[in-house]
C-alpha positions, 0 to 999 in steps of 0.5 A, spaced: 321 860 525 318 859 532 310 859 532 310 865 537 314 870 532 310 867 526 304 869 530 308 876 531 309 878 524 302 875 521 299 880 526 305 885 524 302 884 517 295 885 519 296 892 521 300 895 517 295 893 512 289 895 516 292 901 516 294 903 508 287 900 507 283 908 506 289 909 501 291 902 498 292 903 491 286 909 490 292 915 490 292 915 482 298 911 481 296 905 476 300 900 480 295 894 483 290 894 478 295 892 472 299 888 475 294 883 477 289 882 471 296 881 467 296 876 473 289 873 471 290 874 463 296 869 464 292 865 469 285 865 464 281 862 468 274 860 465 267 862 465 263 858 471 269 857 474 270 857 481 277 862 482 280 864 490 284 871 491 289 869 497 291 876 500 286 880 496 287 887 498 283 892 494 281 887 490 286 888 484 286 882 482 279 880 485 274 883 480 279 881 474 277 873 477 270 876 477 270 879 470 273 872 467 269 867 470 263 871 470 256 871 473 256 862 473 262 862 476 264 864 483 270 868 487 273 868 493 277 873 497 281 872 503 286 877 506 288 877 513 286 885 514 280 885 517 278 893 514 281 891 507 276 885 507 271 890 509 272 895 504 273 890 498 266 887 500 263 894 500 266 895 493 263 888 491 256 889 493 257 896 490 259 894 483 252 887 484 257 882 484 253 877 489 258 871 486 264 874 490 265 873 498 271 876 501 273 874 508 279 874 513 283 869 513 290 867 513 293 867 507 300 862 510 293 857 512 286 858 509 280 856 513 277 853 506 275 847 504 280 841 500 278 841 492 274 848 493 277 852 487 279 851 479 285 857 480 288 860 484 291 867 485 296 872 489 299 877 487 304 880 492 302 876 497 308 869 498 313 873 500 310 877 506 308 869 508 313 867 515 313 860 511 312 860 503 312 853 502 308 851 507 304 856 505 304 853 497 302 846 500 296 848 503 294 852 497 296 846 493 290 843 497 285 847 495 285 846 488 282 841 485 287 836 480 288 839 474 287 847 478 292 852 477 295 857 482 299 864 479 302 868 483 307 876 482 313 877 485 319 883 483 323 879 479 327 886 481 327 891 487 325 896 481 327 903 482 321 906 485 322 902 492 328 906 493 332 901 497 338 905 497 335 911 500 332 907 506 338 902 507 342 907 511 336 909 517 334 902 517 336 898 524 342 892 521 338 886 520 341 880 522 344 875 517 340 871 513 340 866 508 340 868 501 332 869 499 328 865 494 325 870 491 331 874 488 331 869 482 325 865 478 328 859 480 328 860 487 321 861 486 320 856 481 323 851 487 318 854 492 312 851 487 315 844 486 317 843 494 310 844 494 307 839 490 307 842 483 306 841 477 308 844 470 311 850 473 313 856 470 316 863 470 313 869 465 316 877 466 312 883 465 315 890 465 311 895 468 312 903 468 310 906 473 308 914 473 309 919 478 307 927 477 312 929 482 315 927 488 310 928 493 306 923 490 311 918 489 311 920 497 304 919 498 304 912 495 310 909 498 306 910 504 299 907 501 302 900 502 306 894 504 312 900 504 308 904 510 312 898 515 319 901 512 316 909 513 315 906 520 321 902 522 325 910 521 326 914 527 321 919 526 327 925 525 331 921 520 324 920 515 325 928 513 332 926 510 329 920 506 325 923 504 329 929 502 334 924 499 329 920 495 327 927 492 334 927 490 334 920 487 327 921 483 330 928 479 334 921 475 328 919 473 324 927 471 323 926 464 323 933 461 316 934 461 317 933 470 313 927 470 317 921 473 317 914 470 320 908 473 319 901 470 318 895 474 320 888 472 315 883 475 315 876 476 309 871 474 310 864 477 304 859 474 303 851 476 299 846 477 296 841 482 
């Protein structure tokens, strides 16, 4: 990817979650904040150690960092949306974490130093990243010898998404190569083409619940799936919209709620 179009589509990025970044995970659907503190579970990091969030959003697994290293440690966030590190700070100083800072940075090339951090999350971040292993590289750098990176991914497209729905609408893309990310080894080679370590692979399966179809609307728009909203033609968002409806009465349980489930996908190595 040349530098112009890898500019292009971090900037792409930037707005799509400065945009999202009122609703990012706060329309009542228990998805960000689970996912990311089971990340950080497996992760462990300790008390008094200093852990970074890359790509820290609304701090899902931020403040999991913060209740694991504790007052003697240190967090830092970074996210390239410069209104969802506004919020998230907000939110840190609101909750009297003065150990933890949130900055806008690049999550493909962060400005931080060499050796700065004993562990390292990204939750949702590496497939968004126009080179994921350069990306890897130079997280690997941040971490002192012996520190640990954990990344999620989907270990599936998962039901919620509702790919099938959106595909018909969507502009063909051109041809491209199959994605690392559709399997744990794919990932699991991102890591050691990176310079890793004991890499591995754990999966997590999480249900989702929504009241209705409203508000399984209403979220897909409340993050990175708003730029799949957006690349619609504005009189064929009505028919997906209908169309995801009709798909979601699958999952209606007999008390009307809609529940999916998840597979995500938790990628560990060492430097």
């Amino acid at each position: 990817m040349s530098v112009l179009r890898a500019a292009e589509r971090r900037a792409r990025v930037a707005a799509v979650f400065d945009r999202v970044a009122d609703t990012y995970d706060s329309v009542g659907v228990s998805w960000f904040q689970p996912i990311a503190r089971e990340l950080v579970a497996r992760l462990g990091p300790a008390a008094g150690q200093r852990a970074l969030d890359i790509g820290c959003g609304r701090g899902a697994a931020l403040f999991a960092l913060a209740d694991a290293v504790g007052p003697a440690g240190r967090v830092t966030g970074i996210d390239l949306a410069p209104r969802m590190v506004a919020a998230t700070l907000a939110d840190a100083r609101a909750r009297g974490l003065a150990n933890v800072d949130v900055l806008v940075d690049d999550a493909g090339a962060p400005a931080l130093p060499p050796g700065s951090c004993d562990v390292a999350a990204a939750s949702f971040v590496l497939f968004f990243l126009p080179a994921p292993v350069a990306a890897l590289r130079a997280w690997h750098q941040l971490l002192v010898p012996g520190g640990r990176l954990g990344v999620s991914t989907f270990a599936e497209s998962g039901a919620g998404w509702l790919q099938d729905v959106f595909r018909p609408y969507l502009p063909v893309p051109a041809f491209a190569a199959p994605s690392p990310f559709a399997t744990d080894e794919g990932v699991e080679g991102l890591f050691t083409a990176a310079g890793f370590r004991k890499v591995r692979t754990e999966a997590f399966d999480l249900d989702v619940a929504f009241a209705d179809v409203d508000q399984w609307y209403e979220w897909s728009w409340s993050h990175g799936q708003r730029a799949t909203w957006e690349r619609l033609a504005p009189e064929d968002r009505p028919r997906v919209r209908a169309a995801a409806a009709e798909r979601l009465r699958e999952f209606r349980a007999a008390d009307g709620v809609i529940r999916l489930s998840h597979r995500i996908r938790y990628t560990f190595g060492e430097r």
